[in-house]
C-alpha positions in Angstrom: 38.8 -12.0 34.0 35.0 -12.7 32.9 34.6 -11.9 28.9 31.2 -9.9 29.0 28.9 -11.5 27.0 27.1 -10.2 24.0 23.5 -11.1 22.3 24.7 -12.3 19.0 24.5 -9.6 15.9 21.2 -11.4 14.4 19.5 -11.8 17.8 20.2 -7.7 18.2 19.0 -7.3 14.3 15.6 -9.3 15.1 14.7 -6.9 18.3 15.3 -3.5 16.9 13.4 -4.9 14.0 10.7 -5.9 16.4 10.8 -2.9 18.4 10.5 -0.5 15.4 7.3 -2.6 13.7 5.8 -2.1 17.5 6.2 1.7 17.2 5.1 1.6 13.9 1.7 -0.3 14.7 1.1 2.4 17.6 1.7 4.9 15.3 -0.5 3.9 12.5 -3.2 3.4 15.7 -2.8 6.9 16.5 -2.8 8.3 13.4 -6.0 6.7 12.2 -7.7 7.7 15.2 -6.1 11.3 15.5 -4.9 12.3 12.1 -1.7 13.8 11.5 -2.1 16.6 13.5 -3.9 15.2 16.6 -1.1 12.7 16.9 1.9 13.4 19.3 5.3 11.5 20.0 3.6 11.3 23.5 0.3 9.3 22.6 2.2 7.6 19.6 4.7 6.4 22.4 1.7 5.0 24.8 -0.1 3.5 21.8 3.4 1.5 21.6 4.3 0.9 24.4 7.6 2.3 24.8 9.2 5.2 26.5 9.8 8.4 24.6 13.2 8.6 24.8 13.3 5.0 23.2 10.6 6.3 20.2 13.0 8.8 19.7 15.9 6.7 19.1 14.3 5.2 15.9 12.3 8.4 14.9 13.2 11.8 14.8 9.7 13.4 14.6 5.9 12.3 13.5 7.0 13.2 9.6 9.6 10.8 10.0 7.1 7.8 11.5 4.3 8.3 9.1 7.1 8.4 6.0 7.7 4.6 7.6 4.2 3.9 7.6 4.3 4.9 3.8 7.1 2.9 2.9 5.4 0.1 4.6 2.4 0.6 2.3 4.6 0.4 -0.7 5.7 -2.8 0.5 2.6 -4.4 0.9 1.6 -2.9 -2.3 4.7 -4.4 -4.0 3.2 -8.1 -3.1 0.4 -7.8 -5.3 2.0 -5.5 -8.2 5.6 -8.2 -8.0 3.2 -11.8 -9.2 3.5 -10.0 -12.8 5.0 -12.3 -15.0 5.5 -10.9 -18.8 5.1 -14.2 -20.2 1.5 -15.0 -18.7 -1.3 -14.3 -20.8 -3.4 -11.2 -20.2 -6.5 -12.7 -18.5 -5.4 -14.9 -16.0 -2.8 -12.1 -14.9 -5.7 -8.8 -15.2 -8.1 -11.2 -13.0 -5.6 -12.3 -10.3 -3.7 -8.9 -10.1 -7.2 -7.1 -10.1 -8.4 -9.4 -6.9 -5.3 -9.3 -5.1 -5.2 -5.1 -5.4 -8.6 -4.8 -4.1 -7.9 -7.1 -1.3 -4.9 -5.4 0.0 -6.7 -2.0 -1.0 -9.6 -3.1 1.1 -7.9 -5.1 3.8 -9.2 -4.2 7.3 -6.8 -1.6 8.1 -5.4 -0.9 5.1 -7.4 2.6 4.8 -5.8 4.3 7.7 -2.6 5.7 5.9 -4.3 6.4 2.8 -7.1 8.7 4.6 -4.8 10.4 7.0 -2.5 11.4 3.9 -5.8 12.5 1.7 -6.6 14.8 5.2 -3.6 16.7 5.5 -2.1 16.5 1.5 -3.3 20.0 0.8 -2.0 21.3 4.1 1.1 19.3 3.6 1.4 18.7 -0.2 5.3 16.9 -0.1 3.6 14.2 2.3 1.0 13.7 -0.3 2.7 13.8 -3.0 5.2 11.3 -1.6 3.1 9.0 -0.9 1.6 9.2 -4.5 4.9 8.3 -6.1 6.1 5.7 -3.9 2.2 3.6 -3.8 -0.1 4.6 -6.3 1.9 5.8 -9.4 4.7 3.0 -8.5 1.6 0.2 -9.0 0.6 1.9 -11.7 4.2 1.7 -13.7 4.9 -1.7 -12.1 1.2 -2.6 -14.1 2.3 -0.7 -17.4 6.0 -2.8 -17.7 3.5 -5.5 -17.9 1.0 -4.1 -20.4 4.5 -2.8 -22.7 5.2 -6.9 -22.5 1.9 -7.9 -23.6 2.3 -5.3 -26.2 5.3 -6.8 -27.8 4.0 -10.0 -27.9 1.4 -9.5 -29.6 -1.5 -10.3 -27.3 -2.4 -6.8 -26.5 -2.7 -3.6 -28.3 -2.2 -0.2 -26.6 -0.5 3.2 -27.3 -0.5 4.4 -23.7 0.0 1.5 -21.0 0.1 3.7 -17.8 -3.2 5.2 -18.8 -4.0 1.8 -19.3 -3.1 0.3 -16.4 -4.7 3.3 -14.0 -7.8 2.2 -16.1 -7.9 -0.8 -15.4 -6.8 -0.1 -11.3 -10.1 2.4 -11.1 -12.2 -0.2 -12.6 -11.4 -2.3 -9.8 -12.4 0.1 -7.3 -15.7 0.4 -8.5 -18.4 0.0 -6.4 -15.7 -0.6 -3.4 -13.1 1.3 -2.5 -15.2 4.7 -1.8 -17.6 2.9 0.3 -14.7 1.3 2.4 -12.1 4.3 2.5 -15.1 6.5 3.8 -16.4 3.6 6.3 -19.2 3.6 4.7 -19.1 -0.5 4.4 -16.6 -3.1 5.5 -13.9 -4.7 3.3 -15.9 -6.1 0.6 -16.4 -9.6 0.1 -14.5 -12.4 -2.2 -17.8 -12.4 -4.0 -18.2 -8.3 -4.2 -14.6 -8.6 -5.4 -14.9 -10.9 -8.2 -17.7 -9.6 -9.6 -16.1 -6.2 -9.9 -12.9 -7.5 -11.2 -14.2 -10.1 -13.4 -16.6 -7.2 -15.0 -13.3 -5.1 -15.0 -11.3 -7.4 -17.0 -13.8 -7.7 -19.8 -14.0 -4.2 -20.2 -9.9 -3.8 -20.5 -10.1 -6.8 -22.9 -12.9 -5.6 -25.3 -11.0 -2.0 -25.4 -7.2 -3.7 -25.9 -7.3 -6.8 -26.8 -5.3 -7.2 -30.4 
């Protein structure tokens, strides 16, 4: 009698993993260049590469795909928003978390989930408010533990650290991230970027700075 044989458990993990970032790149292709409501399972599948009944196996609907695509977002926004460390000093940490934000704010790409959620969020408010919650106000209270840190040791001195923090996050954007998220202009340069931030930074410090 011949034992069938079996991929190993990992090796099985590793494709479906695979598979489902495929799906999500078509997706996130599609949705860019269709919005929400332009895209279908059926482009989103050819975009992919894969068969529908096989995008239907790790999706139940769109809603369900671009909810992955959010979560994804939050992800890559957790990489800049997770180098906090409350024992650094406020400077070095402002100027290295403001440069990284912008950069995965601004990355070439990185627009296409935030503008198809700003086009249907009044249409589809739970989408957009989602979205909010799990990227933008999760930086921002990621940011403020920080600030509440700084606070108690002394270094900073602030009554409200979210508002703070959201501060600090727009200043960033100036001058940046409404020229790139309406393709107006490309990602902006390292220089562009510092001398936003740096400009940023001084500002927070002057304002908060025990």
């Amino acid at each position: 009698m011949v034992t069938p044989s079996h991929a190993p458990l990992a090796a099985v993990g590793e494709e479906d993993s695979a598979k489902r970032r495929q799906i999500l790149d078509g997706a996130r292709k599609v949705f860019m260049t269709l919005g929400f409501d332009g895209a279908s399972m059926g482009e989103i599948a050819r975009a992919a590469g894969v068969s529908k009944g096989t995008l239907y196996v790790y999706f139940t609907d769109k809603s369900a795909l671009f909810e992955s695509i959010v979560e994804q977002e939050k992800l890559e926004q957790g990489k800049a928003v997770l180098s906090f460390d409350p024992g650094r000093d406020a400077e070095t940490t402002l100027t290295e978390f403001g440069r990284a934000y912008i950069q995965l704010l601004c990355r070439p790409g990185g627009g296409s989930a935030i503008r198809t959620v700003m086009a249907i969020a009044e249409r589809m408010p739970d989408i957009g408010k989602r979205f909010y919650e799990a990227v933008l106000a999760h930086s921002i209270r990621q940011f403020a533990g920080y600030l509440d840190a700084r606070v108690k040791a002394g270094e900073l001195k602030i009554e409200d650290t979210e508002l703070a923090a959201a501060q600090f996050m727009m200043s960033c954007q100036a001058t940046l991230f409404q020229p790139f998220i309406f393709q107006a202009k490309p990602s902006p340069t390292n220089a562009e970027i510092d001398k936003v931030v740096n400009s940023a930074v001084r500002m927070f410090l002057a304002a908060y700075r025990n």
